[in-house]
N, C-alpha and C positions, 0 to 999 in steps of 0.2 A: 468419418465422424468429425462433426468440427464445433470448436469450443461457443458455447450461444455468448452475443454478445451485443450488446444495446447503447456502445459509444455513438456510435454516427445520431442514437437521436439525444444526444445530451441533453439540446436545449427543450427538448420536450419534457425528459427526465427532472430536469434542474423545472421546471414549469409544475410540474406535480408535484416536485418535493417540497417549495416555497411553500403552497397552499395542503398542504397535507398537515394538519393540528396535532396529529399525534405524533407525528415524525416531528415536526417543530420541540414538542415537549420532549423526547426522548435524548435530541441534540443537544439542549441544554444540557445534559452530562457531561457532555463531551467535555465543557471546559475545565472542567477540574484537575484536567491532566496538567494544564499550564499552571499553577501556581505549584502542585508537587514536585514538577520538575525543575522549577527555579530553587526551591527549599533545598533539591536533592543534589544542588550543584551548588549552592552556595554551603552547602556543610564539609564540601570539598575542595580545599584550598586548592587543589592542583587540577582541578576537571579540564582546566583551557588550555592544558600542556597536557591532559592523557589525549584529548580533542584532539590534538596536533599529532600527536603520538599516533592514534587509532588510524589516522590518514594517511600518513606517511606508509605505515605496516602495510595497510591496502593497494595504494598505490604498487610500491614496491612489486609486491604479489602478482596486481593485474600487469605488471610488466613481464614476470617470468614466467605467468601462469602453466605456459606448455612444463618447465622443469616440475612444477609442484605439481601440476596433474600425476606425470611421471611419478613421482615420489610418495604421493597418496597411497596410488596404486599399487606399489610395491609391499606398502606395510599393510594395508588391508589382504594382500594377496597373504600376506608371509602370515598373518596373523588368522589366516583359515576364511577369509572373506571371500565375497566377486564384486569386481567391479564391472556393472555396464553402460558401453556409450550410449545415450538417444539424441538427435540430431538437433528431435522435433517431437511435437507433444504427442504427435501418433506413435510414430517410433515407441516413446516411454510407455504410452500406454499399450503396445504390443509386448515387449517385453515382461510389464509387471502380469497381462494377463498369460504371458506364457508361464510365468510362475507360479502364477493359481493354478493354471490345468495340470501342470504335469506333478502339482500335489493335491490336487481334488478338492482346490478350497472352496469352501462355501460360505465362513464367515470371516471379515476382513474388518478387523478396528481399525481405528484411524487416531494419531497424535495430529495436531493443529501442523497443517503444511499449505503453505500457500502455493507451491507450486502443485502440490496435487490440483487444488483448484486450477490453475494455471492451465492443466495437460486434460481436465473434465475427467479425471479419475473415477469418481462417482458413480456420472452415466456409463461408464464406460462397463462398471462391474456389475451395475442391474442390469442391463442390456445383454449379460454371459448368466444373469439368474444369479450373481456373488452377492450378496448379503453387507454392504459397506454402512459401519459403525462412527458416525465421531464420537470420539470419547471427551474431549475439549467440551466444559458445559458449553458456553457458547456455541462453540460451532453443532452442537447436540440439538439447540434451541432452533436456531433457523435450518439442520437440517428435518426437524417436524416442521420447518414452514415453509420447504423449500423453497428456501433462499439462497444465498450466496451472501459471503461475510459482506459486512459494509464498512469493516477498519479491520488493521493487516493483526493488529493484537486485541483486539475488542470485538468479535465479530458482530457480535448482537447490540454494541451500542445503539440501534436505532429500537429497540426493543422494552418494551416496558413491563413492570412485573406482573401487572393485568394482561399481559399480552401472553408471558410464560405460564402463568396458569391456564389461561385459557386452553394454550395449546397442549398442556400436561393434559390435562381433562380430554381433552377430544386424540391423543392418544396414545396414554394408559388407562385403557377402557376394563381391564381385569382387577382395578385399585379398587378400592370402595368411595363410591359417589360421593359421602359424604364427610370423608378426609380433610383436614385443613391445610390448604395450600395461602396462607395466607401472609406468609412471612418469607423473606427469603431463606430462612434454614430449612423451613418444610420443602419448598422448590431442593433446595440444592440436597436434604436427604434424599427425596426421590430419585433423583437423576442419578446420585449415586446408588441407591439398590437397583434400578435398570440396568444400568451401565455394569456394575460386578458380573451379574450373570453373562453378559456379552464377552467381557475378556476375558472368564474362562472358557468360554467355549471357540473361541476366536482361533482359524487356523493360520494366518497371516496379522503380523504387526505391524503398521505401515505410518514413519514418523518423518517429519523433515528435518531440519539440521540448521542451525543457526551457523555453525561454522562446522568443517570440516579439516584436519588439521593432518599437515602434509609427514610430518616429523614422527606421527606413531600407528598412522590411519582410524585416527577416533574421530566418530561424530559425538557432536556438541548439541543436546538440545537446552533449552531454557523456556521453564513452562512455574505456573503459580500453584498447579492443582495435582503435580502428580500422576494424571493421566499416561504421561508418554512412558513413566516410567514402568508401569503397568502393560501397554501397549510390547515394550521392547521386550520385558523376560519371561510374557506367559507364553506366548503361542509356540509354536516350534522354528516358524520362522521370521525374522528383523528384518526388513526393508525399510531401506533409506533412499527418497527421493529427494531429491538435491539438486540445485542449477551449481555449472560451473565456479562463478565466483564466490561461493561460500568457502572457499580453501584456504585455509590460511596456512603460514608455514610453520609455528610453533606452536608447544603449550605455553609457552610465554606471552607470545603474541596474544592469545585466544584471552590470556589472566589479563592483560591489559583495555581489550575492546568487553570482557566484561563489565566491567567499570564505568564504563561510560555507556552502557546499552540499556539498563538497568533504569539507570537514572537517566535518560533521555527519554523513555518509555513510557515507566508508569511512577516515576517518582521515587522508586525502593532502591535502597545502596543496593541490592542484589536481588534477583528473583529468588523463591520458594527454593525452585530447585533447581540446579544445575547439572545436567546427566551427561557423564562420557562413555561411551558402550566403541569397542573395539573387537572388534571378531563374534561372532559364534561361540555359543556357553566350551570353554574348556575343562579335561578333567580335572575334577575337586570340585567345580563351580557348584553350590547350591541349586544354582538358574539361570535362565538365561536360555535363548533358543539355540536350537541346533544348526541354524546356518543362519549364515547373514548375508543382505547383498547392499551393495551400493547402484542408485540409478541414475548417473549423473547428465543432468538435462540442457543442452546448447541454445533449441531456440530463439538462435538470435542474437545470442550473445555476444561469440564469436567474432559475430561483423561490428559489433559494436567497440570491441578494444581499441581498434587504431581509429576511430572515428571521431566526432567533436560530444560523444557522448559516455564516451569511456569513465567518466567522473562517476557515470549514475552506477557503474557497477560496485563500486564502493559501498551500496548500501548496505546497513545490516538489518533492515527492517523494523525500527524502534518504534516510527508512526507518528515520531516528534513532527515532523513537516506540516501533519495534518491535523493533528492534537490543537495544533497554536494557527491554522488557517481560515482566515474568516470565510470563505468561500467552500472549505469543507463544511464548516462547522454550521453553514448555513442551509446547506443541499445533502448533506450525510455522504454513504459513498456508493451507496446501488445509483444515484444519477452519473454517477460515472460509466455505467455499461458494464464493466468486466475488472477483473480481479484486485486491481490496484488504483487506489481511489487517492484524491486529494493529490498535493504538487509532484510527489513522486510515481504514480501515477500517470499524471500528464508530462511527465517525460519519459517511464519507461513504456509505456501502455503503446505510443507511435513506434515507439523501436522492436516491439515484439511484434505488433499490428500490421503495423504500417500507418502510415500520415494521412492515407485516405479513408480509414476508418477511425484513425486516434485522434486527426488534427484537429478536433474540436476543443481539446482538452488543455492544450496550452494556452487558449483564449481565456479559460476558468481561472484567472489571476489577478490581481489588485497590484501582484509585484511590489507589495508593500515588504518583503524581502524578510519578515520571521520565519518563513522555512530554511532558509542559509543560514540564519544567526542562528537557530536553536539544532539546527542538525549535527550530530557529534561527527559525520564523519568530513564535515565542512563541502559539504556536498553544492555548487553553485547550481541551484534548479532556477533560478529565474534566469539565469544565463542560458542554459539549454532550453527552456522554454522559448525563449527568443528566438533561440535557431531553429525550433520546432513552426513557429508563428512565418519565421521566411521562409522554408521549406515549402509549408502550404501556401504562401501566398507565389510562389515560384511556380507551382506547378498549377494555379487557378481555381485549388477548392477551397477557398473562402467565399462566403457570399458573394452574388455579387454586390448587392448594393455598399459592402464593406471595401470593393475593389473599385466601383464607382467613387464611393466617397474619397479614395485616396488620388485617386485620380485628378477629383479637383481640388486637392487640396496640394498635390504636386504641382497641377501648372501655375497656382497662383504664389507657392511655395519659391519658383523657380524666377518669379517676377516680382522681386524685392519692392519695387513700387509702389506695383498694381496689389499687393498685397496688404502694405501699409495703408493705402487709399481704403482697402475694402474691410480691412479689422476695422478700422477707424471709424469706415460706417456704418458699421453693424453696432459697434459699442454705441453710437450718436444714436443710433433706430432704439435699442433695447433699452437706452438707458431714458430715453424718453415713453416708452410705450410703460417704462414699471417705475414713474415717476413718483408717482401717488402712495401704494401699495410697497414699492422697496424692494417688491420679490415677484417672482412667475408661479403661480400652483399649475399652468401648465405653457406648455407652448410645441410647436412644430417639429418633430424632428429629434425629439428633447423629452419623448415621453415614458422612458428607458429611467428617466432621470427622476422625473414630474409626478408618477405613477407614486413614489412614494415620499418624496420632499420637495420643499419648495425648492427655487433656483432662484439665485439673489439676481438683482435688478447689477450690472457696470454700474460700475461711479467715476469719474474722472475718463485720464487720457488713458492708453494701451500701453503695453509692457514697454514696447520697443519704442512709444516717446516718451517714457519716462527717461528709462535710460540712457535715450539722446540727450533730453534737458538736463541729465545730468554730468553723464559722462561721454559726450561727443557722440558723431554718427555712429549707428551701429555698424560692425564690418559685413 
């Protein structure tokens, strides 16, 4: 089984989404994330020193990660846990389905995990007749529409509340027809009385982990509604699916990169809730399942630590990069193909994928450089995207007409003269052809540009004789 994925045709995707009206309207949401998360940093003096702080931890971490695996392991073992290795998304997805069989699950809830997405968790438990639950409203919404999220903590921002009624209606077909779904508290009552009846009856709990924390073996989740914590102490058994780099090494650490996660995210000095779950319910406990397991997933990863991409694993998932991207916010994140959408995304998406199915994605950039500045864990993505862009042009899967065009623009690049000569007379051509008018509404080669603004008329002489007339040959 292999995870379905729609990158290689981005520019078709990105071609549907522009001209798509409803998706258009639903985007506009998107931006409201950037103005809470400047309020939610400017109310903290010190955010650009925990920023610095939260990097370093990470760093740190992704250098000794083999000790902290180690030492995870230990305390989740000592603390009545299992920890298992998966290599790869089949591996995990073998694994969790050998834990369903050998306890007869049939119904499986789900807390918000982007790596379940990651590994097709899903297909993988209809495909055995398992019954899989997201309890996440979101992710609850698009899976009545089967979809897949199209932001890492928003999944249904491309969704509209005419969209979630509709799809409540068509089905919870045993409600009465003529219920008001017309506000969002009636949407979000419903989904709640669905959803209760599911995690009681739920015989696997299945959450992922914002951090993993090496010092006492507890997962970390952070959610706004409550779900996961529901998800973790009904059923009998807790499954934590988890990639590698979510380990950190303290609860200290963990207090520090909350602070900045929060409000990098959705604005809030802190999320709803904060859930730490370690072991398997113990005697006295009220609740809590009877065994726990951890499922910690490689993927990829791995090869990425000593790599030029090692940075990306730093991430904590906040979505700031995308939140503040004109180029998300304009295309949403199903035109991305697969699970991680917008600039972090088009960096780690080639590193799980591969460069001949992801390399389109590091093109999807302006590199106008708000994902580095707003990113808490100072994450350089237009730097790795660059390395992403020579990779693919390395090995030949860029267009060609994109590998032509550099082609001539290297040999005249390489012939300082004959280059001067021919800027000079393209400027001379252009600025006489848009003498009258000032501006092009279209022209040759330029319609990429033209399709939606004008393109100004050259005035004068060319960069490189100004800066002669002024300050001497250029070198």
């Amino acid at each position: 089984m292999t995870v379905a994925t729609t990158t290689p045709l981005f520019k078709g995707n990105v071609h549907e989404a522009l001209h798509d009206p409803r998706l258009q309207r639903a985007m506009a949401s998107a931006g409201n994330f950037v103005p809470r998360r400047a309020a939610a940093a400017e109310r903290l003096p010190e955010f650009e020193a925990l920023r610095d702080s939260a990097r370093d931890i990470k760093t740190h971490t992704l250098a000794h990660l083999d000790l902290y695996l180690e030492a995870y392991e230990k305390r989740v073992t000592e603390a009545g846990g299992h920890v298992h290795y998966a290599r790869d998304a089949e591996e995990a997805r073998r694994i969790f389905l050998d834990l369903c069989k050998a306890r007869s699950a049939k119904r499986v809830t789900k807390g918000k995990s982007m790596i379940s997405e990651e590994i097709g968790l899903n297909q993988a438990l209809e495909a055995q007749g398992i019954e899989a639950v997201e309890t996440d409203l979101g992710e609850y919404i698009i899976q009545l529409r089967h979809e897949g999220p199209s932001h890492i903590i928003a999944p249904a921002i491309h969704v509209t509340r005419d969209d979630v009624e509709a799809d409540f209606r068509k089905a919870h077909l045993h409600l009465a027809p003529d219920r008001d779904l017309s506000q969002p508290e009636t949407l979000l009552a419903e989904a709640r009385e669905i959803l209760r009846q599911k995690f009681l009856s739920a015989d696997i709990g299945v959450t992922g982990a914002n951090f993993l924390i090496a010092e006492t073996g507890t997962s970390v989740i952070v959610t706004n509604e409550g779900n996961g914590d529901l998800t973790q102490i009904l059923p009998k058994v807790h499954v934590v699916i988890a990639s590698l780099e979510k380990i950190t090494p303290t609860l200290d650490d963990v207090a520090q990169l909350l602070r900045v996660l929060a409000r990098s995210a959705t604005g809030q000095d802190m999320s709803v809730y904060t859930t730490l779950s370690t072991g398997p319910r113990r005697p006295g406990d009220p609740d809590g399942p009877e065994e726990y397991h951890v499922i910690l997933l490689d993927n990829g990863r791995s090869s990425m630590l000593a790599g030029e991409f090692s940075e990306m694993l730093r991430c904590i998932r906040c979505g700031a990069c995308m939140n503040h991207c004109p180029v998300y916010q304009a295309v949403g994140g199903h035109a991305y193909g697969w699970v991680y959408p917008g600039p972090m995304g088009a960096v780690l998406t080639p590193s799980l994928i591969g460069v001949k199915e992801g390399g389109q994605l590091p093109n999807a950039s302006t590199f106008c450089g708000r994902c580095e500045a707003v990113c808490p864990m100072r994450i350089p993505l237009p730097k790795m995207m660059r390395h992403w862009r020579e990779r693919e042009f390395e090995r030949h899967l860029e267009p060609s007409s994109v590998r032509y065009g550099l082609g001539v623009w290297a040999f005249f690049a390489k012939r300082p003269a004959l280059y001067r000569f021919a800027t000079g007379l393209a400027m001379r051509a252009l600025a006489l052809a848009g003498r009258n008018a000032g501006r092009f509404s279209w022209l040759p080669l330029a319609g990429g540009w033209t399709r939606y603004r004008d393109l100004a008329a050259p005035q004068g002489a060319t960069f490189q004789a100004r800066w002669r007339a002024k300050s001497g040959p250029v070198q």
